[in-house]
C-alpha positions as CSV (number, residue, x, y, z in Angstrom):
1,X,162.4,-81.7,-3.5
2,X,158.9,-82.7,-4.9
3,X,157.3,-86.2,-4.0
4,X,156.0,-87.9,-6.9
5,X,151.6,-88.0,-7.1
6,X,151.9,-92.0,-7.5
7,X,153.8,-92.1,-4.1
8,X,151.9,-90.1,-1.7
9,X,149.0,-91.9,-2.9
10,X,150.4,-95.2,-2.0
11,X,151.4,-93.7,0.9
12,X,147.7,-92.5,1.7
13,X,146.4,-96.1,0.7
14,X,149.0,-97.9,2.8
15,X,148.0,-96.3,6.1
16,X,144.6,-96.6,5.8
17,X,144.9,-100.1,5.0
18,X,147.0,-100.7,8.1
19,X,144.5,-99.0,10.1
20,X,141.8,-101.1,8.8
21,X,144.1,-104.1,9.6
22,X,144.5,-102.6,13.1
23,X,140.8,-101.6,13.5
24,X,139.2,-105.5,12.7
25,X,141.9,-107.5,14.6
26,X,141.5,-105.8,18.0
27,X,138.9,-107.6,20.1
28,X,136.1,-105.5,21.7
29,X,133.9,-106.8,24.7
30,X,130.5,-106.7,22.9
31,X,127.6,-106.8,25.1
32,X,125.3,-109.5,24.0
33,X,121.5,-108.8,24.8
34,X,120.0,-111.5,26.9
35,X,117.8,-114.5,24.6
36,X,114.0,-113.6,24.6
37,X,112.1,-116.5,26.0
38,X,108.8,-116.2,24.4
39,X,107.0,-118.2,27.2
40,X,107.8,-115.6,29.4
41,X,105.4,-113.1,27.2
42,X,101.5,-113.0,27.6
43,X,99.0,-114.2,25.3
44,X,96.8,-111.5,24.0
45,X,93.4,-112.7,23.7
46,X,91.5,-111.6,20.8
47,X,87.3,-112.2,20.5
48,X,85.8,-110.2,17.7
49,X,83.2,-107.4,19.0
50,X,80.9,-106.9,16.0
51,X,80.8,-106.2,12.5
52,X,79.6,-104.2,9.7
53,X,78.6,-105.4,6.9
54,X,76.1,-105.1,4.0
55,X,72.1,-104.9,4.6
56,X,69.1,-103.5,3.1
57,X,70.2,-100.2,4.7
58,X,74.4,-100.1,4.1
59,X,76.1,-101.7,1.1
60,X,80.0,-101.5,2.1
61,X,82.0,-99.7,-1.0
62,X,84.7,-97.4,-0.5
63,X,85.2,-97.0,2.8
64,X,87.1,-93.6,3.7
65,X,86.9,-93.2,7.2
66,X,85.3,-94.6,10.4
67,X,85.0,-92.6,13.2
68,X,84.1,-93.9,17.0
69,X,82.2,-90.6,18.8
70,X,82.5,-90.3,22.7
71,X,79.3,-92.0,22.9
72,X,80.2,-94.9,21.0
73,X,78.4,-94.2,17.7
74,X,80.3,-95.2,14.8
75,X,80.3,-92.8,11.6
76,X,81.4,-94.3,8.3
77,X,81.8,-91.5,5.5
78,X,82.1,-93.3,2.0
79,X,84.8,-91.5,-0.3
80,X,82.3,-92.8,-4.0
81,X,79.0,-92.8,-2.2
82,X,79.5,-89.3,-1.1
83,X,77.8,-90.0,2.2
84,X,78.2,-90.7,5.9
85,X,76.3,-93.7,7.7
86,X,76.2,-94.3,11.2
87,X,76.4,-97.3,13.2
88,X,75.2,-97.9,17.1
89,X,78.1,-99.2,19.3
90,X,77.1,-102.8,18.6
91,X,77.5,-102.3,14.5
92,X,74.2,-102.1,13.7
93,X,72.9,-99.2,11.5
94,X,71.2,-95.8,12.8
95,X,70.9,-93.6,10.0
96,X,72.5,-92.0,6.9
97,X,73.9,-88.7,8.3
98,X,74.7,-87.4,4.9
99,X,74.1,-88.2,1.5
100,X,75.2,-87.0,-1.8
101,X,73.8,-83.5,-2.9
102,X,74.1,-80.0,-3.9
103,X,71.8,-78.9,-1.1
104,X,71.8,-78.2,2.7
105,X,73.5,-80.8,4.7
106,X,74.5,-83.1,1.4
107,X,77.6,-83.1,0.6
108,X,78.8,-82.1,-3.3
109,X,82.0,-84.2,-3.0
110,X,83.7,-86.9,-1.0
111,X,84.4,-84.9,2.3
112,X,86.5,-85.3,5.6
113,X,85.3,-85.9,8.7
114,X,86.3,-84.0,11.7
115,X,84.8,-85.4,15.2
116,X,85.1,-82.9,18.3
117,X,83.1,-84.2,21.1
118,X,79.3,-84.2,19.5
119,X,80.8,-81.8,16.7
120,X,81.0,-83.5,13.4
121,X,81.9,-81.2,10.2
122,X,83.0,-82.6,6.9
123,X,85.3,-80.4,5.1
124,X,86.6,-80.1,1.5
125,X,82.4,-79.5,0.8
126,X,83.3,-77.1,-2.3
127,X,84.6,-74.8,-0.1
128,X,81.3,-75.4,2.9
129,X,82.1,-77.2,6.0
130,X,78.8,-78.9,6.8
131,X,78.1,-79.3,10.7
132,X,75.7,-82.1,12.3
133,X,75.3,-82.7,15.7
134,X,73.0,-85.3,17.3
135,X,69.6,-85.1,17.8
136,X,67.2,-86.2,20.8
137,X,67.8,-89.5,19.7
138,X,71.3,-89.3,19.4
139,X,71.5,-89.8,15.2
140,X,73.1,-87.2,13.8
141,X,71.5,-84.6,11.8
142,X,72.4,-81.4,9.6
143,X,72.7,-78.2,11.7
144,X,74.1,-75.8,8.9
145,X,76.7,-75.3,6.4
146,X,79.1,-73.0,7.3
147,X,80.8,-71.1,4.1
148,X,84.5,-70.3,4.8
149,X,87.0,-69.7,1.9
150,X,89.9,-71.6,3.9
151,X,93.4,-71.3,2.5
152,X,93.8,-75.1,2.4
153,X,92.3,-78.2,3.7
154,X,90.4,-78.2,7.3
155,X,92.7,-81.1,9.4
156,X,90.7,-80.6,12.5
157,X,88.1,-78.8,15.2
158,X,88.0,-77.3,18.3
159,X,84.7,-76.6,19.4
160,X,83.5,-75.5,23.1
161,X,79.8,-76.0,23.1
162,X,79.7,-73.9,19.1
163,X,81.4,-74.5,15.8
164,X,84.3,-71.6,16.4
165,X,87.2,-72.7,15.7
166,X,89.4,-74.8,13.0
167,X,93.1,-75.9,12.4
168,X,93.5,-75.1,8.9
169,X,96.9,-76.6,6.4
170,X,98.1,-74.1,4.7
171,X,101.7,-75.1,3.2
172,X,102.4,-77.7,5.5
173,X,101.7,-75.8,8.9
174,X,99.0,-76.0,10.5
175,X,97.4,-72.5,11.8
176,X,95.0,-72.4,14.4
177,X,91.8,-70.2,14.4
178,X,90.8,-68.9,17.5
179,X,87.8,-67.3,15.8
180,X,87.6,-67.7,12.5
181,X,88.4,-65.0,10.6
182,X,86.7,-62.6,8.6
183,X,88.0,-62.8,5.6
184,X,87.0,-66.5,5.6
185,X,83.5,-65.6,5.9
């Protein structure tokens, strides 16, 4: 004997209501979290360090990055500018590091600043990653270009005392170089 469609689906719908019914009326023991009193947390207090701002040296425009060296010096890159400037620990400005160019050191379009130790190479140079390191008076200055064909954008450094080794994106994954290699060369 065959049950009719209609009445096994009422059927369906009736227990599963009732267990819905069943499910909402029992009573749980809910653990409540204790209030926060707010007195009870710290103040933080804030005092502003220094700033940068524009001078005769450093109009502010499209800041890219800022990056804070071991030493304390503080290298702004600027994405339209083209350029990197940096900044003693205190805000005030040092130097231009790089500037917009097609020649040694200057950078051909707005590259990415990878800071390992006193190490600092932009990448995505038209295919050059552009090393500077600082000099006796700890600005940094141009060392060489270094013309790899990488298979994707740079993401970062490793350097022990030379410029030998870079992490490299290459479809999402990042591949280490111990050396690099020398068909990047």
């Amino acid at each position: 004997m065959r049950k009719n469609p209609a009445s096994a689906i009422a059927s369906v719908i009736c227990i599963t209501l009732c267990l819905i019914l069943v499910g909402c009326s029992s009573e749980t023991d809910v653990d409540t979290e204790p209030e926060i009193s707010y007195s009870d947390i710290p103040l933080v207090d804030l005092r502003h360090e220094f700033s940068i701002s524009a001078s005769d040296d450093y109009i502010p425009a499209s800041v890219a990055q800022i990056i804070v060296d071991d030493e304390g010096r503080i290298l702004v890159s600027e994405r339209q500018e083209k350029a990197v400037h940096q900044f003693d620990s205190t805000g005030t400005y040092v130097a231009r590091v790089a500037r917009s160019g097609r020649g040694p050191g200057e950078l051909s379009q707005y590259a990415n600043g990878h800071l390992n130790g006193e190490v600092l190479v932009m990448s995505n140079n038209n295919g050059k990653l552009t090393e500077y390191r600082p000099n006796d008076a700890g600005v940094y200055s141009f060392v060489q270009d270094h013309a790899y064909r990488l298979p994707g954008p740079m993401r970062g450094i490793r350097s022990e005392g030379e410029f030998t080794s870079a992490y490299v994106a290459v479809d999402s994954a990042q591949i280490p170089f111990g050396v690099i290699p020398p068909d990047f060369t």
